[in-house]
N, C-alpha and C positions, 0 to 999 in steps of 0.2 A: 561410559562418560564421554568420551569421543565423538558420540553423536550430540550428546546434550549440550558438549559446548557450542555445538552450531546454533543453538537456541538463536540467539542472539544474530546469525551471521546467514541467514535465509534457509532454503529450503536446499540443503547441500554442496550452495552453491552454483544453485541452476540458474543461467540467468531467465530476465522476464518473469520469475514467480514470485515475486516479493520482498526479494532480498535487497541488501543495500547497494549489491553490485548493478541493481536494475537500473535503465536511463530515466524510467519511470520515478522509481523511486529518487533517483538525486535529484531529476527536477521539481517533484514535490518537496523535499529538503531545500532546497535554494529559492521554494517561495515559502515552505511554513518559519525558515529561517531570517528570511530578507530583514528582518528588523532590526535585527543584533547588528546589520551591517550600516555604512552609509548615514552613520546618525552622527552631526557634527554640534559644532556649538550652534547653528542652525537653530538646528531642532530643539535643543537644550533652550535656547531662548525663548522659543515659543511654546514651549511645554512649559517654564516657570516665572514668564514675565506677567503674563496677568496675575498670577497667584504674589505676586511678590507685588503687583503694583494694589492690587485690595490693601495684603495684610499692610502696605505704607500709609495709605490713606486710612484704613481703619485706625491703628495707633495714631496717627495725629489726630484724628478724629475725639479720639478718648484723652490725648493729652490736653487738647486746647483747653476745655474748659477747667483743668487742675492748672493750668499756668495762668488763667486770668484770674484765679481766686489767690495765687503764691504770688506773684507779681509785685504787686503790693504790701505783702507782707515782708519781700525781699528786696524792698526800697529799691526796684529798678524802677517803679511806676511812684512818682517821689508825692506823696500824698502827708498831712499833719495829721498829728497823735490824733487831734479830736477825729477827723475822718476815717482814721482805722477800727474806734472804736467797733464794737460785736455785739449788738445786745442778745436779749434772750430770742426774738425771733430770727434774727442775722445767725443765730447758732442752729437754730432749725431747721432752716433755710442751707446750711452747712449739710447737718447731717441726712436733708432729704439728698442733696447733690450726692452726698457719698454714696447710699443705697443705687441711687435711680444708676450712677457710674458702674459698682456693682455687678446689679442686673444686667445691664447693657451690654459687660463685657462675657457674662457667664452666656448671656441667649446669643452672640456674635459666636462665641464658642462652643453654644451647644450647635448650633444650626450651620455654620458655616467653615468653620474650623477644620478641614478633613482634605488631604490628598485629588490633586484632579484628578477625573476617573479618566479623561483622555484629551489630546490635544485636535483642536477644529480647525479644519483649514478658513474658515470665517468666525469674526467675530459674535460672542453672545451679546446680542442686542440689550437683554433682558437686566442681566448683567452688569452690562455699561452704561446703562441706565441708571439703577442703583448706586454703582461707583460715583459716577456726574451727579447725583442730586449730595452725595454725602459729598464728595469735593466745594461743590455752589454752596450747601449750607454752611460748612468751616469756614470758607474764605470769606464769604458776606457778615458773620460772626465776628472774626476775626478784622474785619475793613471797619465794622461798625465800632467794635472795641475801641482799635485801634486812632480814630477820631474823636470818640468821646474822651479819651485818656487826655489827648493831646489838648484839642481846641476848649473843653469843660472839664478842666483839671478841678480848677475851684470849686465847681457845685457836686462832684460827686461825694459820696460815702462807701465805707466798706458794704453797707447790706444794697447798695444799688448794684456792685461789682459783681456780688454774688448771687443776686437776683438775676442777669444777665448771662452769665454763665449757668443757674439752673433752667436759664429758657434754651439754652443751646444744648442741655441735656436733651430736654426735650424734644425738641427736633429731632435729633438723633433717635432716640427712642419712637419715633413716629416713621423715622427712616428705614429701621431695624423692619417693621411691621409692618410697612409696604413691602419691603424685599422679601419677607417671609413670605406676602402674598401671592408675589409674582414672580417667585423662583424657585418654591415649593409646594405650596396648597393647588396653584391657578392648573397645573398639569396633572395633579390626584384625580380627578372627576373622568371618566373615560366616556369618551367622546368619538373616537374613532375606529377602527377593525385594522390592524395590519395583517397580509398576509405572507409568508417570505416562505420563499422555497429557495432549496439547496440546487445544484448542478454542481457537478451531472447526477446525481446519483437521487434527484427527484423527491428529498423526504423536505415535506413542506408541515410550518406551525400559522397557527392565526393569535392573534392576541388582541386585545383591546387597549389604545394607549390614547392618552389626555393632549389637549391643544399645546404641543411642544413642536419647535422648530424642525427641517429636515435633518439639520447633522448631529440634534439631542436625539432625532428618534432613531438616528443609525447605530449611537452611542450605546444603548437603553436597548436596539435590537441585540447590540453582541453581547451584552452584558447574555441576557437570554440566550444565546445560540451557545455559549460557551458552557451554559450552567445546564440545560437542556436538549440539547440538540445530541443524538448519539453522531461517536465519533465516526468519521469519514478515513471507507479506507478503497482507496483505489484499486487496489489487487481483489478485493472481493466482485468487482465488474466481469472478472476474466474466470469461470466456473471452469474446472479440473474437467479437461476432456473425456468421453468415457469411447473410451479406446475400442473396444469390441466393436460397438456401431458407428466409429469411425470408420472404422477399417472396410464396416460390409457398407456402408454406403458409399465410401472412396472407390468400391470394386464394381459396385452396382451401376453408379453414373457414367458407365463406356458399355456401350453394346458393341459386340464381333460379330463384324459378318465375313461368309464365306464366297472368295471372290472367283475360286473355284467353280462355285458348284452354279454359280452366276455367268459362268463360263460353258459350261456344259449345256444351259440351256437357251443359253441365247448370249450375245454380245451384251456388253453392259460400254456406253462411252461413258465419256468424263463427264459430263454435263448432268447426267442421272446420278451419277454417283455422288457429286455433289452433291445435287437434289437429294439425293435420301440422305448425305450425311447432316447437311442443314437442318433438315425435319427433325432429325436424328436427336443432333443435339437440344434444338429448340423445346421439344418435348420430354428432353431431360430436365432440363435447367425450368421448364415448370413444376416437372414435378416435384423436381429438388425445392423450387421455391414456396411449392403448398407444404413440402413436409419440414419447413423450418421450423414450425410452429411446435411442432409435435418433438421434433429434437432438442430444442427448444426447454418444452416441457418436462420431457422424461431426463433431460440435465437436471434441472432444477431440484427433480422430486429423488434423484439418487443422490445429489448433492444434501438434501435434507434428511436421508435416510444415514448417510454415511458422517455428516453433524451430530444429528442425537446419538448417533453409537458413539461417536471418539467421546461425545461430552457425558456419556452416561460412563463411558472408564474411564474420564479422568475423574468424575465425581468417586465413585468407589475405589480407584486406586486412593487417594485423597482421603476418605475414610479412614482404611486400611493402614495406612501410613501414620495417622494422628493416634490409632490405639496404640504405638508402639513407644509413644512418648509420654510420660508422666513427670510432676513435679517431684521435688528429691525428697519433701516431706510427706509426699502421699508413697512411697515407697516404703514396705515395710524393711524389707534385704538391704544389704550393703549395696551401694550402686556408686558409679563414676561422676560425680558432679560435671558437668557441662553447661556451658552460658547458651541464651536463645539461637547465637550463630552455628556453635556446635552442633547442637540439636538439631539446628536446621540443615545442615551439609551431612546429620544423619541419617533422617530421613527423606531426604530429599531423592536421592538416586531409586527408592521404590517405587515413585510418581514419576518419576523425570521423562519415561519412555510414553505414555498416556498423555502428559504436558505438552509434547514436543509435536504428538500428532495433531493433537489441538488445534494447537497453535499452527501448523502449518495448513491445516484442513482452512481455517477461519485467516489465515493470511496478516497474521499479528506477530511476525517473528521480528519486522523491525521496531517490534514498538518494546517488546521486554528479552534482555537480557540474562543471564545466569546472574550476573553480581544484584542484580534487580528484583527480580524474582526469590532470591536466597536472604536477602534482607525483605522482601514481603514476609516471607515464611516467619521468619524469626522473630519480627512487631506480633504474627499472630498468635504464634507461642508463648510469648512472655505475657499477653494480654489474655491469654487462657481463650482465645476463639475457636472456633469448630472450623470442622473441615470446608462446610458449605460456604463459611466464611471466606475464606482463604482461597477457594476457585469461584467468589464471585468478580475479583477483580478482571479475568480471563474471561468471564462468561457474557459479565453484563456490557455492551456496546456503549452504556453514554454515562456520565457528559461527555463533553470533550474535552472538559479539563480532567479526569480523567486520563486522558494521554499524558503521558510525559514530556513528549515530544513539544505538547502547548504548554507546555508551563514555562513560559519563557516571560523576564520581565516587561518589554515590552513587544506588542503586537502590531504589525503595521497592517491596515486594510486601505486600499481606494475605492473612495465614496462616488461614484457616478451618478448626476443625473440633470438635468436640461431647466432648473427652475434654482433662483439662487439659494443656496445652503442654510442663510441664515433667518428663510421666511419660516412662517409656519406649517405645518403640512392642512391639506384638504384631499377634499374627495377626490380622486383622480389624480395623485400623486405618483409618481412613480419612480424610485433609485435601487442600487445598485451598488449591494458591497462585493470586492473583487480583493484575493488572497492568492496570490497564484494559480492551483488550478481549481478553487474553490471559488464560488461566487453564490452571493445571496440576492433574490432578486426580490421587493417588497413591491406591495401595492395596497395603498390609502382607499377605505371606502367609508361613506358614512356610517354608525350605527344606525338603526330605524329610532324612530318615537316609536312607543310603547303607550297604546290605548287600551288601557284598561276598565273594563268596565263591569260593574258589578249587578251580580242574579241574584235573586232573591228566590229561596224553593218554599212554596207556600206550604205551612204545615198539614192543611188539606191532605195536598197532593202526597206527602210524603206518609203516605199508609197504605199499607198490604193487607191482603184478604188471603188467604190459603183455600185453593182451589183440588179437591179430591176426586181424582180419577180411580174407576176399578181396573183400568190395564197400567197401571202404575204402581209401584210398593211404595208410595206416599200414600 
């Protein structure tokens, strides 16, 4: 167990191989972290000032038209008995207002009612658009009310009051339906090809995405990069040396020669000696440079040899280990009752040695923990999962939320790109999300039109003859 606790604390504390004591690794720490820092009331305001300036305007939006129908009833709007009268359609008229109110507020809550998924360095045009027509329609509502009230106190009645207040329903409900159009439906249609690759480590996705601005499609990309994208580990760039053809190649790159025996048969000056050690060298360091490829290579392919083996024992130690654990009622004998943590710090040290290689082999030690790992176990235990279960968390590379490391409430990225943030994208687009040493680089191209055109196989044509050879066994 001595070793296992290293789980957690690198590759025995060597530096440069993955552990936490690496420079590498803390500066990836201090950019996958940067967000938890530096976050003032700033940011606080602009992450919930527009959410907070809707939901203001939507609620007066829904209150207006129940204050110009109570108004009146609440003798602030000083109107006589016979003008409050209600008849039977002034009541209808009532209770269409109340539904269409309703509606209004259940579809604002199905459709809009939810969490910003993130904050934009510019303004949603689209948006505040929406907000501006529902502000213009209350207040013109409201202006108009507020004059009839006044200057044609005398000629109104209660069913004009409430006729005017169901025409402001209305609107609103006409408002609702544009916003639906052009904040949800108008981006469904896919229209464009993103294509976004990673650096450094080169793994690139394509998608298809609909006529939305540059900083929703940045938004909309990470949504994707997080849910899809296998996670990024920087220690797996640096493949485990293989030492034996280091060494003969480290010995191989110096030729010896004998200055002696260059002695014996002739003078040798300096100037030739140079001369040959120059050539010397020169015709080292190409060869070295042609057999890059090739060391290169045969790294890679002992690196993959030496993979599937640690990950074929840790699946069978894994196995091995699960048969040894039963529930207490599938036991027939007297047994020791234990909760899933027990269990799990049971059999945990018969895997631990197979886990550890793993995990050092694939360069994953800063990402899981003993206390981590031992509460995986033990969720998988109580939920009665299998072994494969249980080493697919280790096995499988994505998402990247998957990591633990990214589950952090907020994530900061910078959005880079040369065209302003709040246009639309087009063909020829191009930006630039940047996370410390992670960066995504996107580029916008058109979809094609799709000419489809339809053959017709004439029933003629579509018939066979069976044709009989004698050097055939047909």
């Amino acid at each position: 167990m001595d070793d296992v606790s290293r789980l957690g604390g690198g590759d025995g504390g060597r530096g440069g191989d993955g552990g936490p004591n690496d420079p590498a690794w803390s500066s990836n720490a201090m950019g996958q972290f940067q967000s938890q820092g530096n976050l003032g009331w700033n940011f606080k305001c602009q992450r919930y000032l527009g959410s907070i300036t809707a939901a203001v305007l939507a609620a007066l939006a829904v209150i207006t038209p129940v204050a110009m129908v109570l108004l009146p009833r609440m003798q602030i709007v000083p109107l006589r008995s016979e003008q409050l009268r209600c008849p039977a359609e002034c009541e209808g008229l009532l209770i269409t207002l109340t539904v269409k109110l309703v509606l209004l507020v259940l579809g604002s809550w199905a459709v809009f009612w939810r969490p910003t998924r993130a904050t934009m360095p510019r303004i949603f045009f689209l948006r505040t658009l929406v907000l501006l027509l529902v502000f213009v329609t209350t207040f013109a509502y409201c202006l108009f009310y507020g004059v009839r009230v006044v200057e044609q106190q005398d000629q109104l009645d209660y069913k004009a009051i409430v006729t005017f207040a169901l025409s402001l329903v209305d609107a609103l409900l006409f408002v609702h339906y544009a916003a639906v159009l052009l904040l949800e439906i108008r981006q469904m249609p896919p229209r464009y090809y993103l294509h976004v690759i990673r650096s450094p480590d080169g793994i690139s996705r394509g998608y298809p995405v609909g006529a939305i601005s540059i900083q929703r499609a940045a938004v909309w990309l990470l949504d994707k990069y997080y849910t899809e994208f296998p996670i990024y580990n920087p220690f797996l760039e640096r493949l485990p040396p293989r030492r034996s053809r280091s060494k003969l190649a480290h010995s191989a790159s110096f030729k010896f020669y004998d200055l002696d025996a260059q002695n014996n048969h002739g003078s040798l000056n300096p100037a030739n000696a140079r001369g040959v050690l120059s050539t010397t060298s020169s015709s080292t360091t190409a060869r070295r440079n042609n057999s890059s490829h090739n060391e290169r290579f045969y790294e890679e392919h002992e690196y993959e040899r030496r993979l599937k083996k640690r990950r074929a024992r840790l699946v069978t130690s894994a196995e091995e280990a699960f048969t040894h654990i039963r529930r207490l009622q599938a036991e027939p004998g007297p047994a020791v009752p234990m909760d899933p943590y027990e269990a799990a710090q049971a059999i945990f040290p018969s895997m631990a040695r197979p886990l550890q290689k793993y995990l050092r082999i694939t360069r994953q030690q800063p990402r899981h923990t003993v206390e981590s790992i031992l509460q995986h176990l033990a969720i998988c235990l109580s939920h009665d999962l299998s072994a494969r279960a249980f080493v697919e968390k280790f096995l499988a590379a994505s998402p990247v939320m998957q990591n633990d490391k990214e589950k952090c409430p907020i994530q900061t990225w910078s959005l880079v790109c040369d065209v302003l943030l709040s246009r639309g994208i087009e063909d020829g687009t191009v930006f630039q999300l940047r996370q410390g040493d992670v960066s995504l680089l996107c580029r916008i191209s058109n979809l094609p039109h799709f000419n489809i055109t339809e053959e017709i196989i004439e029933p003629k044509s579509n018939k066979f003859v069976l044709r009989l050879s004698s050097e055939t066994s047909v």
